[in-house]
C-alpha positions in Angstrom: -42.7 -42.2 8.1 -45.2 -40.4 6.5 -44.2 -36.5 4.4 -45.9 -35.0 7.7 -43.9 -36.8 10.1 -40.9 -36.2 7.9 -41.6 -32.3 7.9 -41.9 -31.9 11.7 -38.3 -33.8 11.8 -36.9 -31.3 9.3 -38.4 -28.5 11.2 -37.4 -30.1 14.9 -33.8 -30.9 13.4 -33.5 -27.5 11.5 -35.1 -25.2 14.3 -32.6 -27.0 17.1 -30.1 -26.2 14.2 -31.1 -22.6 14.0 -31.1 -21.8 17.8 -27.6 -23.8 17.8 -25.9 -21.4 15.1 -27.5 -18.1 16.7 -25.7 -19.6 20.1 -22.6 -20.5 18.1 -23.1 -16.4 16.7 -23.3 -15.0 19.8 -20.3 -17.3 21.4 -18.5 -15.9 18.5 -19.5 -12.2 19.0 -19.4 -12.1 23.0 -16.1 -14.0 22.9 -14.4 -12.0 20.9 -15.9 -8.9 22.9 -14.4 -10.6 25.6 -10.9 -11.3 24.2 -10.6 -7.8 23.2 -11.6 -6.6 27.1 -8.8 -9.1 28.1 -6.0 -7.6 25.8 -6.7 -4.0 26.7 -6.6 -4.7 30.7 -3.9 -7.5 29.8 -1.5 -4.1 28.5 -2.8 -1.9 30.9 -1.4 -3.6 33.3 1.5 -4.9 32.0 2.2 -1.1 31.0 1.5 0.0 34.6 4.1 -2.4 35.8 7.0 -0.3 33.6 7.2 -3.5 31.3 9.1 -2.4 28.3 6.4 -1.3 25.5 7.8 -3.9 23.0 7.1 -6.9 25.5 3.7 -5.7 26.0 2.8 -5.8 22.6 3.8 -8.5 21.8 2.6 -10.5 24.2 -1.0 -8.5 24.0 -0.8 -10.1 20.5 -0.3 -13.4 21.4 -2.8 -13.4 24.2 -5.5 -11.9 21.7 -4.7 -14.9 19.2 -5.0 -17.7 21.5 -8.0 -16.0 23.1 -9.5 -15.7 19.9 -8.7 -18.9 18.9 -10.1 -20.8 21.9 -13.4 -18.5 21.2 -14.1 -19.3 18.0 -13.5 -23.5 19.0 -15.8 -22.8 21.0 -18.3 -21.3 19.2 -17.4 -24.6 16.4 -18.2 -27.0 19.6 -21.8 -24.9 20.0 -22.9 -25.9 16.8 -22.1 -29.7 16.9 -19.1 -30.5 15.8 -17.0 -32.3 17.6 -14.0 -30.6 18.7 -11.5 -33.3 19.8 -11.6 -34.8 16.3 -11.5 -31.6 14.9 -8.6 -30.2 16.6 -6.9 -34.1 15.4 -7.8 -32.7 11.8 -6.3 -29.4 12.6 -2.7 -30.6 13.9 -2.5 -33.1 10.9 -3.4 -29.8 8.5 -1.4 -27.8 10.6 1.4 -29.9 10.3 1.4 -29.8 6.6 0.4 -26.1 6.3 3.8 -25.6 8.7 6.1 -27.6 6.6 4.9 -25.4 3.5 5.2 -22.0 6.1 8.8 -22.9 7.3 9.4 -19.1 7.0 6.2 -18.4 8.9 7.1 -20.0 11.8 10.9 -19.0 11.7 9.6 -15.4 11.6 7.6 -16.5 14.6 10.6 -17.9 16.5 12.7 -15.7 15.4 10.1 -12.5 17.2 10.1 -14.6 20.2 14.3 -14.2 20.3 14.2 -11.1 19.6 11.9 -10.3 22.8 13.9 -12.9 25.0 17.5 -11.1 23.8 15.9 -7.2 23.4 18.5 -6.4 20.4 16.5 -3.3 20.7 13.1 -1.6 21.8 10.5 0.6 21.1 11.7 3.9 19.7 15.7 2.9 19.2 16.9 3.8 15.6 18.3 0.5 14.0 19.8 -1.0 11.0 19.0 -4.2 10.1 17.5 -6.6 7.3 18.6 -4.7 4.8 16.5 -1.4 5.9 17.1 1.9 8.3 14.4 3.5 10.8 13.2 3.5 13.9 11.2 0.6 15.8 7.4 0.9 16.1 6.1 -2.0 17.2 7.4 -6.2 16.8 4.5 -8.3 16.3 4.3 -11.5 16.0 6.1 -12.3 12.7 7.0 -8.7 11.8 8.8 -5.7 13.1 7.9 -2.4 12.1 9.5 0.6 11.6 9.5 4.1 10.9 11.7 5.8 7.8 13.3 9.1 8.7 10.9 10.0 6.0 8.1 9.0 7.5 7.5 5.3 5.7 6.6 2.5 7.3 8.6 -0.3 6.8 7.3 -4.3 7.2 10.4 -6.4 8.0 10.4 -10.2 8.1 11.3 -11.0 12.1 13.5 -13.8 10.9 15.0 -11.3 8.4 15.5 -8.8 11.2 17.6 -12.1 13.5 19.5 -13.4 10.0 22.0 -10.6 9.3 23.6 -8.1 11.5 21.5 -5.8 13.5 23.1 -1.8 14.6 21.8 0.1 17.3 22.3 3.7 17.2 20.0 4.6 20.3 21.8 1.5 22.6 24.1 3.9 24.5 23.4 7.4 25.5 26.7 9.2 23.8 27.6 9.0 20.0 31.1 10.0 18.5 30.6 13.0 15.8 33.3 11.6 13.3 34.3 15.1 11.0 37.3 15.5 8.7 38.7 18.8 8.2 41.3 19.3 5.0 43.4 22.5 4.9 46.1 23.8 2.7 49.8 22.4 2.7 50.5 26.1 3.6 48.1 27.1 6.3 49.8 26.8 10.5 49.0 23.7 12.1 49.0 24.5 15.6 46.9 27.4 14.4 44.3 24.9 12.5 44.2 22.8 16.0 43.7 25.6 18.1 41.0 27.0 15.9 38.9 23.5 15.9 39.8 23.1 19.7 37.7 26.4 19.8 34.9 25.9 17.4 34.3 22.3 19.8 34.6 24.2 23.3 32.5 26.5 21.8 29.3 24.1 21.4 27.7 23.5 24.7 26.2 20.2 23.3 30.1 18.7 23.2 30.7 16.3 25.9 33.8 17.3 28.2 33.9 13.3 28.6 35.0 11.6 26.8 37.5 14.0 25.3 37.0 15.2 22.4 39.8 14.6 19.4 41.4 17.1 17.3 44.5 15.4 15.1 46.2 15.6 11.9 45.2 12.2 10.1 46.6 12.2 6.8 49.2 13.9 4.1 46.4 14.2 1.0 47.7 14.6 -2.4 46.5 18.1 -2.3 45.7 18.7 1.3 46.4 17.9 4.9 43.6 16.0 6.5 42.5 16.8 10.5 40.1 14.7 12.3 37.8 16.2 14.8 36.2 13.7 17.0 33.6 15.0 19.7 30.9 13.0 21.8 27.8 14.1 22.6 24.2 12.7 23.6 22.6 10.1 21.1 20.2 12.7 20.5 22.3 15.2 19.2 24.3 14.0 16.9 23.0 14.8 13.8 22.2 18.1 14.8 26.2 18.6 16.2 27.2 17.2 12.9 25.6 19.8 10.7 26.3 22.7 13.0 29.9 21.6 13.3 30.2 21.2 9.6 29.1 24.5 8.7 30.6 26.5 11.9 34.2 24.9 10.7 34.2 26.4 6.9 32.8 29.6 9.0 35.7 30.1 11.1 38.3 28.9 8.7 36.8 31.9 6.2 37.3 34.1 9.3 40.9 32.9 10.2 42.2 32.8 6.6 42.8 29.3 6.6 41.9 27.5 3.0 40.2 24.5 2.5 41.8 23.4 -0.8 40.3 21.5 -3.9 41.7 18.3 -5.3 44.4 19.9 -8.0 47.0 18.8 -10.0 50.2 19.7 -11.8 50.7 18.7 -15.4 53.8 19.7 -16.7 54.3 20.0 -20.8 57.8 18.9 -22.1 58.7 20.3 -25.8 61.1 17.9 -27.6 63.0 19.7 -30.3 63.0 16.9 -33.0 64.8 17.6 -36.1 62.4 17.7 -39.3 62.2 14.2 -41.7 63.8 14.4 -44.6 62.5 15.1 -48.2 61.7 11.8 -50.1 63.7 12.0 -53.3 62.5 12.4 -56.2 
């Protein structure tokens, strides 16, 4: 083969080449155009059939990955390369790359529990894995949430599933737990009566369950009441500091003291009778 003959080959091989990758390109650019389209109409409609938000989203992301993934073999395939071997070179590699990502894929088993079981959904305030806020979104090997501060916190999903997991938002009511110490001195069936008050005063108190007003504890310095009302989820931290501050309110007003921890020391004098004088 002469350097002419040779050139056109190069420029047959390399222009079949070209026109391949620009395919392979556009394959690549169309599909994930596509794949995007697909997810949006995916949680569209999974959102207008009232399927809770974090089941959409999480499987919107799965659905993009695979799509995305299945777009980009293809655009691979366009090129030349042939897939079935590939995909054989891929699950050998992705069998090692999993046994060094154990906590990869336990975070990705672990998100797929969580969504199966629902310990708790978009917008419920939850402790767990080590961390406080409320859920914003579970992907697929991470649940976010929001600080009361406004930070967003990254937790593991297998973190989240490893330790134990408290869900204030679960139930509609919450039990406001407040302790209320008064003096030794002060009436107790006035004290009780003057909570009771203070509670049937707040509209946001729950007439069911009852509410509890009792004497708890004989303090060192003080007796202890406990004053125990339900209300909506959504109110308790609101009915907490209201409470708080509408009970040293009243007491001021009824003359009953909150005492301070205090303590009686009692000096003893010893007459001793003076050493005697060393001779001399």
């Amino acid at each position: 083969m002469d350097t002419e003959q040779l050139l056109d080959t190069v420029q047959e091989v390399g222009a079949s080449f070209g026109l391949n990758l620009l395919a392979a390109i556009a394959i690549f650019i169309i599909g994930r155009w596509v794949a995007k389209i697909v997810h949006r109409v995916l949680v569209k409609g999974l959102e207008k059939a009232k399927m809770e938000a974090i089941l959409v989203k999480f499987l919107g992301n799965i659905t993009y990955t695979l799509l995305l993934v299945f777009v980009v073999l293809a655009a691979i395939s366009q090129v030349g390369i042939q897939t079935t071997s590939l995909i054989a070179v891929l699950g050998a590699a992705g069998l090692a790359v999993g046994l060094a990502l154990q906590g990869s894929l336990a975070n990705f088993a672990a998100g797929v529990l969580i969504i199966i079981f629902r310990p708790y959904k978009i917008g419920d305030y939850v402790e767990g894995g080590g961390v406080a806020g409320s859920i914003e979104e579970v992907q697929i090997f991470t649940t976010i949430l929001k600080s009361p501060d406004n930070k967003k916190i990254i937790v593991p999903n297998g973190q989240m599933m490893s330790g134990t997991i408290v869900n204030y938002s679960a139930h509609d009511t919450r039990r406001v737990d407040l302790t209320a110490s008064v003096s030794y001195d002060d009436d107790s069936d006035h004290v009780r009566r003057v909570l009771q008050d203070i509670l049937a005063a707040d509209e946001r108190v729950l007439s069911e369950p009852a509410p509890v007003v009792r004497m708890m504890s004989h303090a060192d310095s003080s007796i202890d009441w406990v004053v125990r009302p339900w209300v909506k989820a959504g109110d308790y931290w609101p009915v907490f500091f209201d409470l708080t501050e509408r009970i040293k309110q009243r007491f001021d007003e009824e003359g009953i003291s909150i005492p301070f921890p205090q303590r009686d020391v009692h000096v003893y004098h010893h007459d001793q009778p003076s050493p005697a004088p060393s001779g001399t």
